[in-house]
MILOFI-768368 format. One record per atom (N, C-alpha, C): residue number from 1; x, z, y; atom name; residue in one letter. Coordinates in steps of 0.05 Angstrom, whole numbers. Each point is the difference from the previous one (the first is absolute). Example, Ala and Ser with C-alpha at 12.3 -4.5 7.8 and 13.67 -1.06 7.14 Angstrom:
// MILOFI-768368
+-----+--------+--------+--------+-------+---------+
! num !     c1 !     c3 !     c2 ! atomo ! residuo !
+-----+--------+--------+--------+-------+---------+
!   1 !    264 !    156 !   -114 !     N !       a !
!   1 !    -18 !      0 !     24 !    CA !       a !
!   1 !     18 !      0 !     24 !     C !       a !
!   2 !     -7 !    -14 !     21 !     N !       s !
!   2 !     16 !      1 !     24 !    CA !       s !
!   2 !    -15 !     14 !     22 !     C !       s !
+-----+--------+--------+--------+-------+---------+
//
This chain:
// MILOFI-768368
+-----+--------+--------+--------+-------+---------+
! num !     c1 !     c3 !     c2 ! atomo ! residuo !
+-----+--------+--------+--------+-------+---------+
!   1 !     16 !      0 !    -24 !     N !       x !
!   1 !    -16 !      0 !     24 !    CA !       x !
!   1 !     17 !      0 !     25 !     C !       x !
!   2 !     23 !     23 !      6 !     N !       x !
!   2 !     17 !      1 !     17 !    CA !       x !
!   2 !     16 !    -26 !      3 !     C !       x !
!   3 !     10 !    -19 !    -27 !     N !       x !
!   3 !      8 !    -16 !      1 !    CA !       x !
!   3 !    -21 !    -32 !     21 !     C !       x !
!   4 !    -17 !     -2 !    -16 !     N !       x !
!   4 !    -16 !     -8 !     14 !    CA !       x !
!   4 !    -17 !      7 !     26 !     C !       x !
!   5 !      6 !     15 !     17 !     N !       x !
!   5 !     -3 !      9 !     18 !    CA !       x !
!   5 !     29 !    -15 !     20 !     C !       x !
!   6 !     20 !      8 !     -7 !     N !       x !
!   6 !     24 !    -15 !      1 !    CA !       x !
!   6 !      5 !    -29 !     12 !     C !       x !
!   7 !    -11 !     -8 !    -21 !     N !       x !
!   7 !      8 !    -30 !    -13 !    CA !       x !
!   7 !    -29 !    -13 !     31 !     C !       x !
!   8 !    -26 !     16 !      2 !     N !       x !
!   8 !    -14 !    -14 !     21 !    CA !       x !
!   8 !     14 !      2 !     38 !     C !       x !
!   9 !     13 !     22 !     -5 !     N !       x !
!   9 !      9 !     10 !     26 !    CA !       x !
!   9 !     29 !    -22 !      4 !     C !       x !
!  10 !     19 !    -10 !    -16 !     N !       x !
!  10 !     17 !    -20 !     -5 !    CA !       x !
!  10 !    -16 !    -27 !      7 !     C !       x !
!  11 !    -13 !     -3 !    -11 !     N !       x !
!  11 !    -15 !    -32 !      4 !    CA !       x !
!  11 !    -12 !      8 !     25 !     C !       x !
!  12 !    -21 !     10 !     16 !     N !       x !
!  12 !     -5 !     -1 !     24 !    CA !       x !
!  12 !     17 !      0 !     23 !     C !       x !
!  13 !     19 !      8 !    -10 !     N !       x !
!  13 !     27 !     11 !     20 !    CA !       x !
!  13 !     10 !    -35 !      2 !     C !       x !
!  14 !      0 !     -9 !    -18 !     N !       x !
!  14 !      9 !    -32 !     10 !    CA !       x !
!  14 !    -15 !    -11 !     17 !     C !       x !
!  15 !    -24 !      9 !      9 !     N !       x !
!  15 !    -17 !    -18 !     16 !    CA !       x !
!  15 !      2 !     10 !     29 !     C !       x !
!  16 !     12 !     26 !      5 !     N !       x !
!  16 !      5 !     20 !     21 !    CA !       x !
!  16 !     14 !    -23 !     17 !     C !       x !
!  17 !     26 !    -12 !     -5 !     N !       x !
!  17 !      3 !    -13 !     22 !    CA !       x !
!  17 !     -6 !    -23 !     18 !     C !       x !
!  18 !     -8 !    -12 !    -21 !     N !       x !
!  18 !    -30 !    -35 !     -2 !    CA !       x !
!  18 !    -17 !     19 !     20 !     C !       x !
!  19 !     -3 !     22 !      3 !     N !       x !
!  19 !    -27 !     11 !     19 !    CA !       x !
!  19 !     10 !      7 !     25 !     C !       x !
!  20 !     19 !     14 !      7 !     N !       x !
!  20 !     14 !      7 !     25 !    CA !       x !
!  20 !     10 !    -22 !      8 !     C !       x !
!  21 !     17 !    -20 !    -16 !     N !       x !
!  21 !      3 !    -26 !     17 !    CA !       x !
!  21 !    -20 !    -23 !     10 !     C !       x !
!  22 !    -26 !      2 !    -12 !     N !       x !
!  22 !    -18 !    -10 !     10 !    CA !       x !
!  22 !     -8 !     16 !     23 !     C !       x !
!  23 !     -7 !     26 !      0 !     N !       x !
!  23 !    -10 !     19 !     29 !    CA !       x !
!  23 !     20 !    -13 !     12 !     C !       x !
!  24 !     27 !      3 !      0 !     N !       x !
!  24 !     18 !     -5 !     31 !    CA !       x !
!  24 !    -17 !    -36 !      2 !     C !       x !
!  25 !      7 !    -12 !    -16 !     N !       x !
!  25 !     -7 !    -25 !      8 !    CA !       x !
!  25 !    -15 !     -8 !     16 !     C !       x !
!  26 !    -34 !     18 !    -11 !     N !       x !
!  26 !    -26 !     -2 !     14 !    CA !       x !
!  26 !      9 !     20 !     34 !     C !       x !
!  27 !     15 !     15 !      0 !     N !       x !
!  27 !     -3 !     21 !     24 !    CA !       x !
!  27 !     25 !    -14 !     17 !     C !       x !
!  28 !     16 !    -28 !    -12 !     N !       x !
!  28 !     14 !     -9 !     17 !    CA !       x !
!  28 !    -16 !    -28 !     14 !     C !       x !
!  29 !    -18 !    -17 !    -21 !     N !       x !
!  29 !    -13 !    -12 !     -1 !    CA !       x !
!  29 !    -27 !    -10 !     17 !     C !       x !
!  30 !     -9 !     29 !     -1 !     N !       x !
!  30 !    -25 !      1 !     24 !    CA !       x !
!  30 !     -2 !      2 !     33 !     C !       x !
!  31 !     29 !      9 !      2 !     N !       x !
!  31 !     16 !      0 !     24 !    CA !       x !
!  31 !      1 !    -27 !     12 !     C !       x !
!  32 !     -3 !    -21 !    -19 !     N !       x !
!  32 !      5 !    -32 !      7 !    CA !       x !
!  32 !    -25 !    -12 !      8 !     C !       x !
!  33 !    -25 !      8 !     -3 !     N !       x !
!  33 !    -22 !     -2 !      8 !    CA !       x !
!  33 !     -1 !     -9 !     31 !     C !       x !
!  34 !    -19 !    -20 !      4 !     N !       x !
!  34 !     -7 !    -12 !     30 !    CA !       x !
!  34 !      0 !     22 !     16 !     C !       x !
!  35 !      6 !      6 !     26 !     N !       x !
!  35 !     -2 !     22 !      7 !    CA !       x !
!  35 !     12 !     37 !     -3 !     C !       x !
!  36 !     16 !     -5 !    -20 !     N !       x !
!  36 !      9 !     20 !     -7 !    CA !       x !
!  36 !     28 !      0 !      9 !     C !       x !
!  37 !     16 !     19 !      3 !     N !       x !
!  37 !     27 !     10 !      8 !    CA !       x !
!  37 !     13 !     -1 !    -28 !     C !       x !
!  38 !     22 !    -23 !     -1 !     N !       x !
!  38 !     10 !     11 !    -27 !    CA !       x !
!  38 !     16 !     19 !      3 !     C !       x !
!  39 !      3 !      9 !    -27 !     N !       x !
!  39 !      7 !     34 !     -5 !    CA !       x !
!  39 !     42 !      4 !      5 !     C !       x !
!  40 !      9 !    -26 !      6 !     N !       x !
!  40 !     20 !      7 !      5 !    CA !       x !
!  40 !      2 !    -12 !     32 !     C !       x !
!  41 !    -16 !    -10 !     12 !     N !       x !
!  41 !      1 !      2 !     29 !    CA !       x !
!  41 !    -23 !     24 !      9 !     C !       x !
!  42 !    -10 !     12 !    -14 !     N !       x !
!  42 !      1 !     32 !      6 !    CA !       x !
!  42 !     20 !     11 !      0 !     C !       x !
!  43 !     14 !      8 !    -13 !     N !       x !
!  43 !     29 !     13 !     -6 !    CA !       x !
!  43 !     22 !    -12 !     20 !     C !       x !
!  44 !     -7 !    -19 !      1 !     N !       x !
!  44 !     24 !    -12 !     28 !    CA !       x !
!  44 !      0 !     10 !     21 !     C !       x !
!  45 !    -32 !      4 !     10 !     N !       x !
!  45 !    -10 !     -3 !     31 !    CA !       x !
!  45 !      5 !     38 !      3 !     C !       x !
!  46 !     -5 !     14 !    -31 !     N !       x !
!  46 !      4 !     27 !     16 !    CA !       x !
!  46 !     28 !     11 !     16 !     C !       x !
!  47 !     29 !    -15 !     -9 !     N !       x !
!  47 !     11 !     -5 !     15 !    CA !       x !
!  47 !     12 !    -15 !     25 !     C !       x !
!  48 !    -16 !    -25 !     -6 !     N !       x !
!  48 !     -8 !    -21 !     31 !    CA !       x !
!  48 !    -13 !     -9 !     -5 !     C !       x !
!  49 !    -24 !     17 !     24 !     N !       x !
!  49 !    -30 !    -10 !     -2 !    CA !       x !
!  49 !      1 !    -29 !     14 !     C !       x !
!  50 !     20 !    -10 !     16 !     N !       x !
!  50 !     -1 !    -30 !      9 !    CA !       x !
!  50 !     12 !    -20 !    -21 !     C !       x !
!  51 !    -11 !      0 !     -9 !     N !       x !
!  51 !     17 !    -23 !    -28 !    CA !       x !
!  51 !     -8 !    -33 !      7 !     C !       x !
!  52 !     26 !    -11 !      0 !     N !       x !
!  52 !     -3 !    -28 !     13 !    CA !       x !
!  52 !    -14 !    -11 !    -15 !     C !       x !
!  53 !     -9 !    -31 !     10 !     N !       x !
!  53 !    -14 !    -16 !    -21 !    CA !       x !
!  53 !      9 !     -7 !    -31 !     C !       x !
!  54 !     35 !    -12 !      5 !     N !       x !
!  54 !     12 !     -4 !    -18 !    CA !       x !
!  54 !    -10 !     38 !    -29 !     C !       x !
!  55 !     14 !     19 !     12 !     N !       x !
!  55 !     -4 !     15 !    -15 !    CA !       x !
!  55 !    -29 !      4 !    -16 !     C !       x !
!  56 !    -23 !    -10 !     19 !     N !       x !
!  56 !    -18 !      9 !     -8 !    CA !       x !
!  56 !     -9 !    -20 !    -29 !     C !       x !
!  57 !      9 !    -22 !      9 !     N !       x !
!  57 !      0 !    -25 !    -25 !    CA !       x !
!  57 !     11 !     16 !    -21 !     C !       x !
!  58 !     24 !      6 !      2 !     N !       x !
!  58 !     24 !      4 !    -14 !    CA !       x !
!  58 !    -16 !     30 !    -25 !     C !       x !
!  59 !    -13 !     16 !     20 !     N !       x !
!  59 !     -2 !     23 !    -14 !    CA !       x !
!  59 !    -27 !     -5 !    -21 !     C !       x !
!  60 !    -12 !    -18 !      8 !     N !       x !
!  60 !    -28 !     -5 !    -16 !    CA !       x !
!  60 !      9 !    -21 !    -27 !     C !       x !
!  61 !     24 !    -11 !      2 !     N !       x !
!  61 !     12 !    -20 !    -23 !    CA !       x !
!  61 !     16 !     22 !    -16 !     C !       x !
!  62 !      9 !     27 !     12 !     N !       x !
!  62 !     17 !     12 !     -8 !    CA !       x !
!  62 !    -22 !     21 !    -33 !     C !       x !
!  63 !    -23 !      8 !     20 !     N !       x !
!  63 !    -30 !      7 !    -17 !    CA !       x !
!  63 !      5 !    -16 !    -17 !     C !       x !
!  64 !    -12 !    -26 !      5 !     N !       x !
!  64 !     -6 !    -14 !    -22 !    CA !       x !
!  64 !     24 !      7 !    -27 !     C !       x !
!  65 !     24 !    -12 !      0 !     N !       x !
!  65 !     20 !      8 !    -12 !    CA !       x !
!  65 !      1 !     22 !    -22 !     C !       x !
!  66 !     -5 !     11 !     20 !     N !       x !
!  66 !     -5 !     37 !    -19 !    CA !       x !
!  66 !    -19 !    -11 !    -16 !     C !       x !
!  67 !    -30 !     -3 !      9 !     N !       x !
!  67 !    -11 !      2 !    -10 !    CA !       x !
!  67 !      1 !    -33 !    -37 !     C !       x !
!  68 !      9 !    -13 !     16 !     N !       x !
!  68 !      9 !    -17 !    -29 !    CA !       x !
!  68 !     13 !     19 !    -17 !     C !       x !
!  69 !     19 !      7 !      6 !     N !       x !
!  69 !     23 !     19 !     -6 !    CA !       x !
!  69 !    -15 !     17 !    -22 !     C !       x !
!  70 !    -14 !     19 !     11 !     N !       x !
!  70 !    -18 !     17 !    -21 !    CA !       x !
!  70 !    -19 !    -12 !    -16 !     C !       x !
!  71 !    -12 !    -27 !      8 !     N !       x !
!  71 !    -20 !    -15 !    -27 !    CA !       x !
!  71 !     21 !    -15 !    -11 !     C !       x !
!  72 !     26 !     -8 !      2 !     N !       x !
!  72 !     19 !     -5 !    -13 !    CA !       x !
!  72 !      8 !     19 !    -30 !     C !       x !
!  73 !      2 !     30 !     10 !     N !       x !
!  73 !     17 !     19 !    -12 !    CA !       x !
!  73 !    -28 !      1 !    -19 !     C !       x !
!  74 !    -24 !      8 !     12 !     N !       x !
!  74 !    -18 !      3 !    -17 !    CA !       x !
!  74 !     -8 !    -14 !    -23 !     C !       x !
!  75 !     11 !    -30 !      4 !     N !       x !
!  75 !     -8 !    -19 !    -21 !    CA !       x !
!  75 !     16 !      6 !    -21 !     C !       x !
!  76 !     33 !      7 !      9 !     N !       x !
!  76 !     21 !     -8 !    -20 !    CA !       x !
!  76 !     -5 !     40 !    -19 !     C !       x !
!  77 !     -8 !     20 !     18 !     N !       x !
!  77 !    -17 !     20 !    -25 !    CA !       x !
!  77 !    -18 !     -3 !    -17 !     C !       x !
!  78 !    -19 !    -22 !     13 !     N !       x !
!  78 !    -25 !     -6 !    -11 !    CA !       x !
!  78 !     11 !    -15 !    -28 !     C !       x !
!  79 !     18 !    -20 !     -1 !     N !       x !
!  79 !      3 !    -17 !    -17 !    CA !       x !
!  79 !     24 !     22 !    -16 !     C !       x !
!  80 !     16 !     15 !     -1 !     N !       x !
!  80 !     22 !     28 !     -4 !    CA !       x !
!  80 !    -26 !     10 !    -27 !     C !       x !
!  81 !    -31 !      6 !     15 !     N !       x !
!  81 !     -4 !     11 !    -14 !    CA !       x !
!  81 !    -20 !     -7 !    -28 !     C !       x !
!  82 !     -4 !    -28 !     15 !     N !       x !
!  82 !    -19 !    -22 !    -17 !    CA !       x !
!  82 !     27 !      1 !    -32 !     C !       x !
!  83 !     18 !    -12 !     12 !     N !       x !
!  83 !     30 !     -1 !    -26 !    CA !       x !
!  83 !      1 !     23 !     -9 !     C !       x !
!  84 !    -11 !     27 !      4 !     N !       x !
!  84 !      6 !     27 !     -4 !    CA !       x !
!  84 !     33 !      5 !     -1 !     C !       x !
!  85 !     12 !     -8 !     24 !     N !       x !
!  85 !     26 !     14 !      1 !    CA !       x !
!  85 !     -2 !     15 !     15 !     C !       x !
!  86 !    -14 !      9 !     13 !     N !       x !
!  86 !     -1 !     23 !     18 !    CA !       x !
!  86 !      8 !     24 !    -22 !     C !       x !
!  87 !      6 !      2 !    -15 !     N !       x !
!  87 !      4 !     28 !    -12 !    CA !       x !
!  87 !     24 !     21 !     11 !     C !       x !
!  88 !     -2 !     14 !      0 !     N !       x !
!  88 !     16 !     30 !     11 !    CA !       x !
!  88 !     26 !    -23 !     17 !     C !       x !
!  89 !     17 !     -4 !     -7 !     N !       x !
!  89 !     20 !    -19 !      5 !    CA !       x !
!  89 !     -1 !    -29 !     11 !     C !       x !
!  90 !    -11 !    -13 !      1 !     N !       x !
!  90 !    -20 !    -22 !     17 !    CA !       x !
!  90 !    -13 !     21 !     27 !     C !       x !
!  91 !    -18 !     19 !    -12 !     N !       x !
!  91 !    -15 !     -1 !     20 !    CA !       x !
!  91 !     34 !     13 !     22 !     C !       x !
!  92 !     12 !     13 !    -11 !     N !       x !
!  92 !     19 !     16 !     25 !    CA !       x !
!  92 !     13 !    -26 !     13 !     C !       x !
!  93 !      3 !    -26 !    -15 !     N !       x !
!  93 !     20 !    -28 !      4 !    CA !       x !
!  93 !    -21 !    -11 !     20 !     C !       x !
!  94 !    -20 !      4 !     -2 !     N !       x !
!  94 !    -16 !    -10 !     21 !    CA !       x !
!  94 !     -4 !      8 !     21 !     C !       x !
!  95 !      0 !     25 !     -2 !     N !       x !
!  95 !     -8 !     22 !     30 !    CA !       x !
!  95 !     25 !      1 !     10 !     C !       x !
!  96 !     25 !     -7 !     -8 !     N !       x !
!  96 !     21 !      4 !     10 !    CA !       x !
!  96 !      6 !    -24 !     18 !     C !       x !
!  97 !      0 !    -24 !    -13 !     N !       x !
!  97 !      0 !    -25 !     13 !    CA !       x !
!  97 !    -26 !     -8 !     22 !     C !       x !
!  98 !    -24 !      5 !      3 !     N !       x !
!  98 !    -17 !      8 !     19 !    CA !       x !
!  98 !     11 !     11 !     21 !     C !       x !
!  99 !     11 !     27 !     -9 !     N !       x !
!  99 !      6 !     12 !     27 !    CA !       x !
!  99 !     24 !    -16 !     15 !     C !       x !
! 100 !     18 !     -6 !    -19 !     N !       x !
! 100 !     29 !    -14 !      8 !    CA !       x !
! 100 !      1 !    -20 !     15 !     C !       x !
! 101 !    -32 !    -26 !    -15 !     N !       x !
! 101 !     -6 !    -23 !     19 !    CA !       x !
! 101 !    -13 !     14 !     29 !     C !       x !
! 102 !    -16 !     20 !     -3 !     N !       x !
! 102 !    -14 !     19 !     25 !    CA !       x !
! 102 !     24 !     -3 !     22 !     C !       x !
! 103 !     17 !     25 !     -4 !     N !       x !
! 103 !     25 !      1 !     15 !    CA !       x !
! 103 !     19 !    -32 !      9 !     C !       x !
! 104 !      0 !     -9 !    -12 !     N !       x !
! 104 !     17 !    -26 !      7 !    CA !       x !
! 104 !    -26 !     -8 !     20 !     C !       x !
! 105 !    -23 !    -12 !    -13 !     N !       x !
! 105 !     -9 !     -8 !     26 !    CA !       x !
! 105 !      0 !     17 !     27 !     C !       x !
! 106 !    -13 !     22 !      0 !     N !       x !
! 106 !      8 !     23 !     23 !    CA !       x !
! 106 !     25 !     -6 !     20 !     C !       x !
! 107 !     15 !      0 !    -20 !     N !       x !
! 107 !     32 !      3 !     19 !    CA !       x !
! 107 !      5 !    -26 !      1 !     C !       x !
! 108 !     -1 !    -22 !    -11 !     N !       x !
! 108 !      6 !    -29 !      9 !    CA !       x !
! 108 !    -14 !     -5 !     17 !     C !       x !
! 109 !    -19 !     13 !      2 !     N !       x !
! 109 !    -25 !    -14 !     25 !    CA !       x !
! 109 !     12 !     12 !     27 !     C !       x !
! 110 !      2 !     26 !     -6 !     N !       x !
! 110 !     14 !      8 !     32 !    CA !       x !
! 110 !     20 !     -7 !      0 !     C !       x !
! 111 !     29 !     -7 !    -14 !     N !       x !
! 111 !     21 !    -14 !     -3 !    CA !       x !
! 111 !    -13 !    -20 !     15 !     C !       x !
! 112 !    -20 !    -24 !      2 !     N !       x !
! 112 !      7 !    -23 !      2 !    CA !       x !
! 112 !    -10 !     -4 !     26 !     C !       x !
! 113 !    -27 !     24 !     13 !     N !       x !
! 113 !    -11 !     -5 !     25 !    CA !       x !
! 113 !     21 !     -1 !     24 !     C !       x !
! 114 !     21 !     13 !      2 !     N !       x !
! 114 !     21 !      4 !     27 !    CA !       x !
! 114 !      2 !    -37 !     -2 !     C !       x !
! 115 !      7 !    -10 !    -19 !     N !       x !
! 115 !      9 !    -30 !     -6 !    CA !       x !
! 115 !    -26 !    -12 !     15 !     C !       x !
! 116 !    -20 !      7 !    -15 !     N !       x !
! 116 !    -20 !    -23 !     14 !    CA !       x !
! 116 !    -11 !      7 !     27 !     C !       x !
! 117 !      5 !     25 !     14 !     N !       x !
! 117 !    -10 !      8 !     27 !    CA !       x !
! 117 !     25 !     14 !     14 !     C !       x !
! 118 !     18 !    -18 !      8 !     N !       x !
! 118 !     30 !      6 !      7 !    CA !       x !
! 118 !    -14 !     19 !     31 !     C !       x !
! 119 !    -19 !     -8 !     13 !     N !       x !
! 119 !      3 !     20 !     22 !    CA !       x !
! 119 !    -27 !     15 !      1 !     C !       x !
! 120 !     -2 !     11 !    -27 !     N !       x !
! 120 !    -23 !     23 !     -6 !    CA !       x !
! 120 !     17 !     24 !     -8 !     C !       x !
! 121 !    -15 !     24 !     15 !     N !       x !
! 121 !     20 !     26 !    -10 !    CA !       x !
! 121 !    -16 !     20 !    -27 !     C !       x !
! 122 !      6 !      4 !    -25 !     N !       x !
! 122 !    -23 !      6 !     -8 !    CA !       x !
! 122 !      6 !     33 !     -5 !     C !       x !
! 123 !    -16 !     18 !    -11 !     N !       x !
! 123 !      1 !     24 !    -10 !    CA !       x !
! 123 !     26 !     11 !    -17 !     C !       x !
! 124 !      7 !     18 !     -2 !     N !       x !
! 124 !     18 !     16 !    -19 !    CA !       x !
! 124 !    -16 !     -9 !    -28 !     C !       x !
! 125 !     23 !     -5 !    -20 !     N !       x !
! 125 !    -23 !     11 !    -29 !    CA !       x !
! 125 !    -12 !     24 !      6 !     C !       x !
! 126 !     11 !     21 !      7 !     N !       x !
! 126 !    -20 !     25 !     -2 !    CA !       x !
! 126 !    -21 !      3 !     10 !     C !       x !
! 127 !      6 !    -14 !     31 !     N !       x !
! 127 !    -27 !     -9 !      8 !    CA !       x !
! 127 !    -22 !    -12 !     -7 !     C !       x !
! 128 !      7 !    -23 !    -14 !     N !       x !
! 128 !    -17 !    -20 !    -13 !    CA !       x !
! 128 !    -10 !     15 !    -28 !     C !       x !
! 129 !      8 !     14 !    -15 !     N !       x !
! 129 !    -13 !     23 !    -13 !    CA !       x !
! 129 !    -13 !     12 !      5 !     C !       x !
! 130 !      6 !     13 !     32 !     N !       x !
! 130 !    -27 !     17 !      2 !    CA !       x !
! 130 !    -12 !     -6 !     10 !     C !       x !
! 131 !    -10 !    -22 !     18 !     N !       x !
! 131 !    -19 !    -25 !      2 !    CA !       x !
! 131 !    -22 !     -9 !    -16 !     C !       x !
! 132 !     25 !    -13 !    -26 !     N !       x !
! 132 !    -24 !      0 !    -29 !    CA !       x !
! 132 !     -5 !     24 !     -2 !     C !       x !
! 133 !     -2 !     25 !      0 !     N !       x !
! 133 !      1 !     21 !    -17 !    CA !       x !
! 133 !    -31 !      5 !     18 !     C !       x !
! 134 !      1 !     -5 !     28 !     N !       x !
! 134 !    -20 !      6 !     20 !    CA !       x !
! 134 !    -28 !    -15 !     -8 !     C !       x !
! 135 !      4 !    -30 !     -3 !     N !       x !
! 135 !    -26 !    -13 !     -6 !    CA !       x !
! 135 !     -8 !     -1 !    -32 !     C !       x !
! 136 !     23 !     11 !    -13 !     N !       x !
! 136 !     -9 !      3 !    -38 !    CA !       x !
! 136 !    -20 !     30 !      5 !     C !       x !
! 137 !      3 !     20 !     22 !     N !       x !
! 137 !     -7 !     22 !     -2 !    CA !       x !
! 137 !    -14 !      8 !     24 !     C !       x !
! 138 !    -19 !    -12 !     14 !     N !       x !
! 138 !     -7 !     -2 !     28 !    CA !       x !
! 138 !    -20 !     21 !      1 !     C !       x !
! 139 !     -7 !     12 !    -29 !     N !       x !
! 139 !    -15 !     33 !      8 !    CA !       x !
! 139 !     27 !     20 !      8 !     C !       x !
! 140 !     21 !      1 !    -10 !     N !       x !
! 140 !     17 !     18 !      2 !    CA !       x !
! 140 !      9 !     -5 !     40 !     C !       x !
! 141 !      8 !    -26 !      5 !     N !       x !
! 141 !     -5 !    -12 !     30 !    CA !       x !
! 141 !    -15 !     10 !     10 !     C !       x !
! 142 !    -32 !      3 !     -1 !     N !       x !
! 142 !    -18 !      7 !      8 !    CA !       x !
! 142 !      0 !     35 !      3 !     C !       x !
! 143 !      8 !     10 !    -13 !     N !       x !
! 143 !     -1 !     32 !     -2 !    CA !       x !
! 143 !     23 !      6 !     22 !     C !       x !
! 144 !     18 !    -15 !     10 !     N !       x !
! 144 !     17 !     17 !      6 !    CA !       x !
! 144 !     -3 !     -7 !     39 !     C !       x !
! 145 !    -18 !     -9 !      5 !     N !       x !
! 145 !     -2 !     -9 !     18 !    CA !       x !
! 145 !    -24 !     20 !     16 !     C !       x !
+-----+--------+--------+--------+-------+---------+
//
Protein backbone atom coordinates (compact mmCIF):
# COMPACT_ATOMS: atom_id res chain seq x y z
CA UNK A 1 0.00 0.00 0.00
CA UNK A 2 2.83 2.41 1.18
CA UNK A 3 4.54 1.26 -1.83
CA UNK A 4 1.84 2.18 -3.97
CA UNK A 5 1.17 5.23 -2.38
CA UNK A 6 4.79 5.95 -3.50
CA UNK A 7 4.92 4.87 -6.87
CA UNK A 8 1.47 7.53 -7.42
CA UNK A 9 3.27 10.52 -5.68
CA UNK A 10 6.50 9.65 -8.32
CA UNK A 11 4.29 9.67 -11.38
CA UNK A 12 2.41 12.89 -10.53
CA UNK A 13 5.57 14.53 -9.58
CA UNK A 14 6.50 14.26 -13.42
CA UNK A 15 3.72 16.34 -14.38
CA UNK A 16 4.63 19.12 -11.59
CA UNK A 17 6.81 20.78 -13.98
CA UNK A 18 4.62 20.55 -17.52
CA UNK A 19 2.24 22.67 -14.91
CA UNK A 20 4.41 25.51 -13.50
CA UNK A 21 5.91 25.97 -16.92
CA UNK A 22 2.68 26.37 -18.44
CA UNK A 23 1.45 28.93 -15.42
CA UNK A 24 4.71 31.09 -16.14
CA UNK A 25 3.84 30.82 -19.79
CA UNK A 26 0.08 31.73 -19.39
CA UNK A 27 1.14 34.66 -16.62
CA UNK A 28 3.92 35.77 -19.16
CA UNK A 29 1.53 35.33 -21.98
CA UNK A 30 -1.52 37.35 -20.99
CA UNK A 31 0.63 40.30 -20.46
CA UNK A 32 0.80 40.31 -24.44
CA UNK A 33 -2.79 40.96 -24.77
CA UNK A 34 -4.14 44.21 -26.78
CA UNK A 35 -3.96 46.63 -24.29
CA UNK A 36 -2.09 45.15 -21.70
CA UNK A 37 1.45 46.16 -20.23
CA UNK A 38 3.70 43.37 -20.91
CA UNK A 39 4.99 41.89 -17.81
CA UNK A 40 8.54 42.69 -18.56
CA UNK A 41 7.91 46.34 -19.57
CA UNK A 42 6.32 46.41 -16.16
CA UNK A 43 9.43 45.46 -14.56
CA UNK A 44 11.38 47.91 -16.71
CA UNK A 45 9.31 51.01 -16.13
CA UNK A 46 9.52 50.41 -12.20
CA UNK A 47 12.92 51.51 -12.63
CA UNK A 48 12.32 53.99 -15.70
CA UNK A 49 8.93 54.83 -15.79
CA UNK A 50 9.94 56.78 -19.26
CA UNK A 51 10.86 53.91 -21.38
CA UNK A 52 11.60 54.90 -24.99
CA UNK A 53 9.74 53.58 -27.91
CA UNK A 54 12.53 51.40 -29.06
CA UNK A 55 12.57 49.81 -25.45
CA UNK A 56 9.04 49.57 -25.31
CA UNK A 57 9.04 47.29 -28.66
CA UNK A 58 11.99 45.66 -27.37
CA UNK A 59 10.46 44.72 -23.89
CA UNK A 60 7.09 43.25 -25.28
CA UNK A 61 9.33 40.83 -27.89
CA UNK A 62 11.43 40.25 -24.86
CA UNK A 63 7.69 38.73 -23.06
CA UNK A 64 7.04 37.03 -25.84
CA UNK A 65 10.46 35.12 -25.69
CA UNK A 66 9.98 34.06 -22.18
CA UNK A 67 6.98 33.21 -22.81
CA UNK A 68 7.95 30.69 -25.96
CA UNK A 69 10.70 29.85 -23.71
CA UNK A 70 8.33 28.25 -21.04
CA UNK A 71 5.79 26.50 -23.73
CA UNK A 72 9.10 25.39 -25.16
CA UNK A 73 10.44 23.80 -21.74
CA UNK A 74 6.93 22.61 -21.15
CA UNK A 75 6.69 20.60 -24.31
CA UNK A 76 10.22 18.99 -24.04
CA UNK A 77 8.72 17.69 -20.05
CA UNK A 78 5.58 16.96 -21.58
CA UNK A 79 7.19 14.65 -24.19
CA UNK A 80 10.29 13.61 -20.94
CA UNK A 81 7.23 12.30 -19.60
CA UNK A 82 5.08 10.78 -22.43
CA UNK A 83 8.83 8.51 -23.03
CA UNK A 84 8.64 8.05 -19.22
CA UNK A 85 12.21 9.24 -18.65
CA UNK A 86 11.33 11.54 -16.32
CA UNK A 87 12.26 9.10 -13.58
CA UNK A 88 14.17 10.21 -10.36
CA UNK A 89 17.28 10.95 -12.64
CA UNK A 90 15.71 12.41 -15.87
CA UNK A 91 13.40 14.13 -13.88
CA UNK A 92 16.63 15.93 -11.81
CA UNK A 93 18.47 16.07 -15.79
CA UNK A 94 15.60 18.00 -16.67
CA UNK A 95 14.98 20.44 -13.90
CA UNK A 96 18.55 21.03 -13.98
CA UNK A 97 18.83 21.95 -17.66
CA UNK A 98 15.49 24.17 -17.41
CA UNK A 99 16.90 26.10 -14.91
CA UNK A 100 20.43 26.29 -16.68
CA UNK A 101 18.59 27.27 -20.16
CA UNK A 102 16.47 29.81 -17.50
CA UNK A 103 19.75 31.47 -16.35
CA UNK A 104 21.53 31.67 -19.70
CA UNK A 105 18.63 33.32 -21.12
CA UNK A 106 18.40 35.81 -18.01
CA UNK A 107 22.01 36.76 -18.15
CA UNK A 108 22.51 36.72 -22.00
CA UNK A 109 19.58 38.89 -22.30
CA UNK A 110 20.99 41.57 -20.00
CA UNK A 111 24.48 40.68 -21.41
CA UNK A 112 23.22 41.64 -24.74
CA UNK A 113 20.78 44.87 -23.98
CA UNK A 114 23.95 47.48 -23.22
CA UNK A 115 24.85 46.17 -27.05
CA UNK A 116 21.53 46.83 -28.45
CA UNK A 117 20.77 50.25 -26.46
CA UNK A 118 24.38 51.70 -26.33
CA UNK A 119 22.92 55.02 -24.80
CA UNK A 120 20.31 53.41 -22.35
CA UNK A 121 21.42 53.27 -18.66
CA UNK A 122 19.74 50.25 -17.14
CA UNK A 123 19.29 48.94 -13.42
CA UNK A 124 21.87 47.06 -11.17
CA UNK A 125 21.05 43.22 -11.29
CA UNK A 126 20.00 43.77 -7.80
CA UNK A 127 17.89 46.21 -8.78
CA UNK A 128 16.30 44.52 -11.56
CA UNK A 129 15.56 41.72 -8.95
CA UNK A 130 13.85 43.64 -6.83
CA UNK A 131 11.80 45.15 -9.48
CA UNK A 132 10.73 41.62 -10.62
CA UNK A 133 10.47 40.65 -7.09
CA UNK A 134 7.95 43.93 -6.79
CA UNK A 135 5.44 43.08 -9.72
CA UNK A 136 5.74 38.94 -9.05
CA UNK A 137 4.56 40.19 -5.46
CA UNK A 138 2.57 43.50 -5.73
CA UNK A 139 0.47 42.48 -2.44
CA UNK A 140 3.72 42.49 -0.51
CA UNK A 141 4.29 46.25 -2.65
CA UNK A 142 1.06 47.10 -1.63
CA UNK A 143 1.42 46.51 2.18
CA UNK A 144 4.28 48.42 2.59
CA UNK A 145 3.15 51.50 1.36
Amino acid sequence: MLESLASLFLASLRWLPILVLLWLAFFFGRTLRCGATPLIEQIARRSSPALSQPLHRYTRRLTGVWCAYFVIAALAAFVAALNNTASAGGYVWLSLLVWSATVVLFIGERALRPLLFPGEVFPSLWQQLRDTWSIWRPASRDASR
